[in-house]
Every structure is written in C-alpha cells, then in structure tokens.
C-alpha positions in Angstrom: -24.0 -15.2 -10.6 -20.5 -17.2 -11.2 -17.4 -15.5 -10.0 -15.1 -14.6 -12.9 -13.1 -16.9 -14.4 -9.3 -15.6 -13.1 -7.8 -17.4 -16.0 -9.5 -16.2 -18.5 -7.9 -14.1 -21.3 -9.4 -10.9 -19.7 -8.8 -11.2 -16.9 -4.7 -11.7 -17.3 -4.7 -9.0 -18.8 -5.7 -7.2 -16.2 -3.8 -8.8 -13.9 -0.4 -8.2 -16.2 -1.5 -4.3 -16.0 -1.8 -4.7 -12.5 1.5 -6.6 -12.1 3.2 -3.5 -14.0 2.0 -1.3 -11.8 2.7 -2.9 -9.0 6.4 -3.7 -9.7 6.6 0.1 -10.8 5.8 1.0 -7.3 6.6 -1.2 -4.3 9.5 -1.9 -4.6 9.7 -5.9 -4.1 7.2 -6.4 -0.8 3.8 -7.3 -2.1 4.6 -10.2 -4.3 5.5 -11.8 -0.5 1.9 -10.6 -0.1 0.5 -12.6 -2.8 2.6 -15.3 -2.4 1.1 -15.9 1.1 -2.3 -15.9 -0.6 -1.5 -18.4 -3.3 -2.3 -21.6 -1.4 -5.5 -20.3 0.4 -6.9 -17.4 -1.6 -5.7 -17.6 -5.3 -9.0 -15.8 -6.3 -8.4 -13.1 -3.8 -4.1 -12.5 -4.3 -5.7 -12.1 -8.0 -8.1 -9.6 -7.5 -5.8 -7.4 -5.6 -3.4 -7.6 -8.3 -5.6 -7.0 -11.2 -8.3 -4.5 -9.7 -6.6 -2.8 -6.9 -3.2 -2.3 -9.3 -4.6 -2.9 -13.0 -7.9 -0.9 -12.7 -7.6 1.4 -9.5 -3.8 2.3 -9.2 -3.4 2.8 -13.2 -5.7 5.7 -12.9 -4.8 8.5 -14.3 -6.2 11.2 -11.7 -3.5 11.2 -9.0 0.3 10.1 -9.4 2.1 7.3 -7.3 3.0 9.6 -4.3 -0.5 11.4 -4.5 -2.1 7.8 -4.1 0.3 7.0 -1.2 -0.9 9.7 0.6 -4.3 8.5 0.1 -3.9 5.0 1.1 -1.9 5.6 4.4 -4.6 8.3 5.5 -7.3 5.3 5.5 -5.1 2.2 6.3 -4.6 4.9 9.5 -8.4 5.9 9.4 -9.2 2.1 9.8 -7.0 0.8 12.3 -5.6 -2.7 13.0 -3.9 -2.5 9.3 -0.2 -2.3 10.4 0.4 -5.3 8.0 -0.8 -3.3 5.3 0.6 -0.2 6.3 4.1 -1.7 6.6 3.6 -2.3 3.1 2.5 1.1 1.6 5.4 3.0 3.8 7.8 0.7 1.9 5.5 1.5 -1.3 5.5 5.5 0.0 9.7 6.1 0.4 9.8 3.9 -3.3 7.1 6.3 -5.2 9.1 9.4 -3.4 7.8 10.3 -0.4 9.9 11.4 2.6 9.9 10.1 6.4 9.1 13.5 6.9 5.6 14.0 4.4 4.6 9.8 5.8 4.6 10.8 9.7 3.2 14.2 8.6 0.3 12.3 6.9 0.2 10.1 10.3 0.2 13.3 12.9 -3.0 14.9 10.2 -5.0 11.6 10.7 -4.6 12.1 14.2 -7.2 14.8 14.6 -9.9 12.8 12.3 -9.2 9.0 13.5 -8.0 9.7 16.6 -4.4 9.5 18.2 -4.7 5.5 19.0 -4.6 4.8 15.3 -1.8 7.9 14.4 0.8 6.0 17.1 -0.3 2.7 16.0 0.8 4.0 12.2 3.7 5.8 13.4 5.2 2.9 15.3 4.6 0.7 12.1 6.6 3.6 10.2 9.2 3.6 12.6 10.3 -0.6 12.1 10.4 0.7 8.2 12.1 3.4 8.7 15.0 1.5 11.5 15.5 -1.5 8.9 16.0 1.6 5.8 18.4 3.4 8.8 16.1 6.6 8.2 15.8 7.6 11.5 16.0 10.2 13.3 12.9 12.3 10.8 14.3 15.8 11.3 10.7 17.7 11.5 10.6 21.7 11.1 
C-alpha cells in the first residue's frame, strides 16, 4: 500500500478545508506548529492540517467551543501533552471559552485521569492565561 500522494489535487483540497478551519479557530499558533514540521515531517504537518481540521474539525456535530472541550479533556486524559495543550487553550479563549469553563474542564478530568495530569493542565493554562493577563480566574 503507497501512502497518499500529499500533492495531489485531492488532497489540497482537503488540506485548504482544513487550513480554513484552522485559521477560523486558533487564532495564529498552529501554523508555528506546522512550520516546525515542514523540514522533518512534511507528510505528517499535512495530515494534521487536512484530516484533523479538513475532515474531523469541519464536522458538523459539535461547534468550535464544544470540540475544545473535547480536546482538552483527552490532551488532559493522556498526559505529557502540555505542548499540545498550550495550543488548544490558546485555540479554547479564541472559539469562546472562558478561564473559568478551561480550568473547570481541567478540575472534571481530575477525578477520571487523576490529579497529576489535572495540575500538569492547569499549570500549562496558567503560562496562557499570564501572557493574555487573564489571571486571577474568579471561580463561584
């Protein structure tokens, strides 16, 4: 079986749609992402582009914030992602969400994936949040 051919017509269009999307949503930090990618993983900065953004995030089941939720509950879940997560809490505050509802989703993980990996996400949220000077998160 041959990989697909990134270049081919298809395939940039799916990339485009996934370029969209992406732009729609992060707010400037994940072409840094693929950028990084570009000399080492071409194939790979693609793929995350044009499936994870033009196939998976252009879904129409759940909206931006909805898929936020989503994605920091498992980059949590999985531990050793704070790259990743600094990424999506950028993504998160662009698409809507609050400091409140992100530390909220970080202090619900906590009883499923374990308190370890909620501080680990929490401290990643709270460099985001000191360079956007949204600290202190006023939680009722």
């Amino acid at each position: 079986m041959t990989a697909p051919d990134i270049n081919s017509p298809e395939e940039q269009i799916r990339y485009r749609r996934g370029l969209e999307v992406m732009n729609s949503v992060d707010g400037g930090s994940a072409p840094a992402v693929m950028e990084n990618l570009a000399d080492i993983a071409p194939a790979l900065a693609h793929h995350i582009v044009a499936f994870g953004f033009g196939d998976i995030y252009s879904r129409p089941g759940l909206d931006p914030k909805q898929r936020q939720l989503v994605t920091l509950g498992i980059l949590t879940a999985l531990g050793g992602c704070e790259p990743q997560l600094e990424v999506h809490i950028r993504t998160s505050l662009n698409v809507g969400l609050t400091p409140t509802e992100i530390i909220e989703t970080f202090t619900h993980a906590a009883g499923y994936a374990g308190f370890p990996r909620a501080l680990n996400a929490i401290t990643t949220a709270k460099k985001i949040f000191t360079e956007r000077n949204l600290l202190p998160v006023n939680q009722d």
